[in-house]
KOLMARDO-558119 format. One line per 4 residues: number of its first residue (from 1); their letters; for each residue x, y, z of N, C-alpha, C. Coordinates in pm, whole numbers, plus 50000, padded with zeros to 5 digits. Each point is the difference from the previous one (the first is absolute). Example, Ala and Ser with C-alpha at 12.3 -4.5 7.8 and 13.67 -1.06 7.14 Angstrom:
1	as	51319,49431,50780,49911,50119,50000,50090,50120,50000  49965,50105,49928,50082,50119,50006,49923,50109,50073
//
This chain:
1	xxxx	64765,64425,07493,49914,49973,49885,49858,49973,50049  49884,50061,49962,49868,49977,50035,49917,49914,49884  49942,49923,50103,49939,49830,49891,49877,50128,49943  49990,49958,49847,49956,50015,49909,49856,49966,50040
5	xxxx	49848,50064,50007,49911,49911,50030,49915,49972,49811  49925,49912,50076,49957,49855,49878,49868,50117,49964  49955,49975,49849,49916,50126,49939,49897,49898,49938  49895,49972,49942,49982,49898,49939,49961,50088,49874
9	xxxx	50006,49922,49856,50022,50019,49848,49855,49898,49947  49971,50103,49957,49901,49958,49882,50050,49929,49881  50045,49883,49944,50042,49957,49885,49901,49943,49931  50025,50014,49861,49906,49900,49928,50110,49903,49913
13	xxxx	50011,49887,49996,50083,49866,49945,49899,49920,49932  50103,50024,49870,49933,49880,49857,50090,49905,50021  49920,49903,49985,50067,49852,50061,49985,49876,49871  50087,49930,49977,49958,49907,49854,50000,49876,50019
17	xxxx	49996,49938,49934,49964,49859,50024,50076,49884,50068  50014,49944,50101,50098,49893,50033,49890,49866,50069  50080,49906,49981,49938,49870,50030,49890,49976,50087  50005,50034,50140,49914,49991,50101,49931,50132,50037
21	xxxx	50017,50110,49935,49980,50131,50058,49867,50036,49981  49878,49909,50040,49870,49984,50034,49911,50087,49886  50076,50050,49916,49895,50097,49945,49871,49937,49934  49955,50042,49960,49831,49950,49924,50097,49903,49880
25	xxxx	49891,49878,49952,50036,49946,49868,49997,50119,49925  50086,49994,49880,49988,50112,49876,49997,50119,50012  50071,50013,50179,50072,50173,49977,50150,49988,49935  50035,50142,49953,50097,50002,49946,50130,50064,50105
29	xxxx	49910,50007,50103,50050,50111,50133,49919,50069,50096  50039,50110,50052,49962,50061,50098,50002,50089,50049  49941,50093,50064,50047,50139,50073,49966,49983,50143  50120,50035,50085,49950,49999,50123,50000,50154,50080
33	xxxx	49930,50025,50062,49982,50107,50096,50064,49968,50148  50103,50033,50029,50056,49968,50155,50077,50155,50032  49972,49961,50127,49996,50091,50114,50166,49952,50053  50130,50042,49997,50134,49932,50074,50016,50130,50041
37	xxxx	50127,49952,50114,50031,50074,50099,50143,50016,49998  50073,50105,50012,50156,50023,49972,50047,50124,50059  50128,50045,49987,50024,50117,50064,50015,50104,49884  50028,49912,49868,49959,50099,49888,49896,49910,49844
41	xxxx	49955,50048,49926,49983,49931,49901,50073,49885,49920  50107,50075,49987,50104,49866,49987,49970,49849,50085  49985,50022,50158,50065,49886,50022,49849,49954,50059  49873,50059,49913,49886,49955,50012,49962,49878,49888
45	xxxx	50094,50063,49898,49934,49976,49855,50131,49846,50026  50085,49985,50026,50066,49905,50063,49957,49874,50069  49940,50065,50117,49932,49860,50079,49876,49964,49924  49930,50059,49918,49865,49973,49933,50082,49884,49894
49	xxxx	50071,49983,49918,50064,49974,49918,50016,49873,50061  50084,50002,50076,50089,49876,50076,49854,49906,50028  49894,50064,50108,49865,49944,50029,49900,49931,49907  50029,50077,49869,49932,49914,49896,50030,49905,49927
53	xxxx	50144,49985,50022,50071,49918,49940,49956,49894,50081  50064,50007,50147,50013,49879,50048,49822,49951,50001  49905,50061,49950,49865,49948,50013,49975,49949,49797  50067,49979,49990,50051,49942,49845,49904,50070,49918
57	xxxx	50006,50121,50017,49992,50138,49878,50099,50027,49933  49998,50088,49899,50090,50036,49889,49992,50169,49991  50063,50069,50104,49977,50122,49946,50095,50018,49879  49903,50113,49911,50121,50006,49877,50011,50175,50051
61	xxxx	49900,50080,50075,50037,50144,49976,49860,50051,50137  50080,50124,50082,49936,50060,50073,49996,50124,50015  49924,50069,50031,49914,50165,49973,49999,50018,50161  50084,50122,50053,49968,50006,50111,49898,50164,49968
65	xxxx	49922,50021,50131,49895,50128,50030,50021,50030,50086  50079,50004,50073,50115,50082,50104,49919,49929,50164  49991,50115,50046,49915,49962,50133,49876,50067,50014  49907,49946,50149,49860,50040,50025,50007,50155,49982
69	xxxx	50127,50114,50114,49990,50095,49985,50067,50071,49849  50046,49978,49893,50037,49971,49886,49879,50000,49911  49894,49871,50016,49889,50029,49905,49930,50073,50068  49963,50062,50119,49938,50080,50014,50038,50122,49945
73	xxxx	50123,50080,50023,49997,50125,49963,50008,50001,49813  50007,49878,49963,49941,49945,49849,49818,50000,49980  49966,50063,50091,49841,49998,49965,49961,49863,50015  50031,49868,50032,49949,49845,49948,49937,50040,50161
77	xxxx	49820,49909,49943,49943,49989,50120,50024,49825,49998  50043,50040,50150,50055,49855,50085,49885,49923,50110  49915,49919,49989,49900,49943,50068,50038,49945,50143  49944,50029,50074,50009,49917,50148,50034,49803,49984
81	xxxx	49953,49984,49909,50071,49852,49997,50138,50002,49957  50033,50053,49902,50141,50052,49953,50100,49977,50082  49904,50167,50049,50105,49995,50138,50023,49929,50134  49883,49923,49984,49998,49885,50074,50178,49889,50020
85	xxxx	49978,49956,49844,50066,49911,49941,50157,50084,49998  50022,50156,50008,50134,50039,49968,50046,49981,50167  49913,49993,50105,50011,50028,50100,50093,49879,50034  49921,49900,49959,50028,49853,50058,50092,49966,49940
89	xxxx	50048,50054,49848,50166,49958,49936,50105,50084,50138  49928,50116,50073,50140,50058,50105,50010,49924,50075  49875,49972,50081,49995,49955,50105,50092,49863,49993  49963,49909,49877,50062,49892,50039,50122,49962,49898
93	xxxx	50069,50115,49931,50116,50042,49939,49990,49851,49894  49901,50064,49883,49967,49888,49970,50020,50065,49834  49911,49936,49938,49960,49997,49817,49840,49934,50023  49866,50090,49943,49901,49965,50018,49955,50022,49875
97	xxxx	49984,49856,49924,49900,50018,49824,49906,50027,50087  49949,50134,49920,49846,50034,49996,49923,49966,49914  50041,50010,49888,49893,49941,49861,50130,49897,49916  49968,49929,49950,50020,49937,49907,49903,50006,49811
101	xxxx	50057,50009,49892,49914,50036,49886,50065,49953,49902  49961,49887,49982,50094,49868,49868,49947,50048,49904  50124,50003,49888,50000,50050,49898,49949,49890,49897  49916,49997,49904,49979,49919,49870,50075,50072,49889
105	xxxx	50025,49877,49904,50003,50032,49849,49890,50067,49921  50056,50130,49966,49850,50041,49918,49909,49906,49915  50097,49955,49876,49915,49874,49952,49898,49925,50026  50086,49979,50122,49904,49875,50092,49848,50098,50013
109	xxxx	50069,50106,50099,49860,50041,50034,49931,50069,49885  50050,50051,49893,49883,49973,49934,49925,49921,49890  50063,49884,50038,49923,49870,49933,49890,49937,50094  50028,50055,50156,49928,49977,50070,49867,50034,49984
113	xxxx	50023,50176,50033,49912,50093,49957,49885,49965,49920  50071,49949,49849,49931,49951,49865,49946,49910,50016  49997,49913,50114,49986,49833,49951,49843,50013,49996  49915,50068,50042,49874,49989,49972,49915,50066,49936
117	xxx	50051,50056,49895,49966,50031,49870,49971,49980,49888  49906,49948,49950,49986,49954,49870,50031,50013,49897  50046,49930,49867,50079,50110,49885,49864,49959,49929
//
């Protein structure tokens, strides 16, 4: 049997609200951008899961975008930091948030929006 080698996966994970899970006051959630490493998608989208948990996130749902050579022959232009960051999920057989993007209540934001408006 020949060991499977580790690929790293583009995922994007909406994450929801739990007690300590640092997000901004008055998000409703989150999207994260991470970079994990696996021998298939499956058992990428797996350790990302397990990793956010134990960092007291709430994933409710994840979008994988396959791999680097994957979005490439997908046309996606991939930046030298990117690939910086997909490098360093192999290298150190890891899960790397790249972006984080907390979600608000529309409401909210647009009462926000409004608040300086005169009627």
């Amino acid at each position: 049997m020949t060991k499977r080698t580790q690929q790293i996966f583009t995922l994007l994970v909406e994450v929801g609200r739990s007690a300590d899970d640092g997000l901004p006051k008055g998000a409703t959630g989150a999207a994260l951008m991470c970079y994990a490493s696996g021998v298939d998608e499956a058992e990428a989208v797996r350790e990302t899961v397990a990793i956010l948990k134990q960092a007291d996130l709430s994933p409710l749902d994840v979008s994988g975008y396959g791999t680097l050579e994957e979005r490439l022959a997908e046309g996606h232009d991939i930046p030298d930091e990117e690939r910086a960051l997909m490098q360093r999920a192999l290298d150190e057989n890891s899960v790397i948030v790249a972006q984080m993007t907390p979600f608000f209540d529309d409401d909210q934001a647009a009462n926000d929006s409004h608040s300086d408006r005169t009627s």
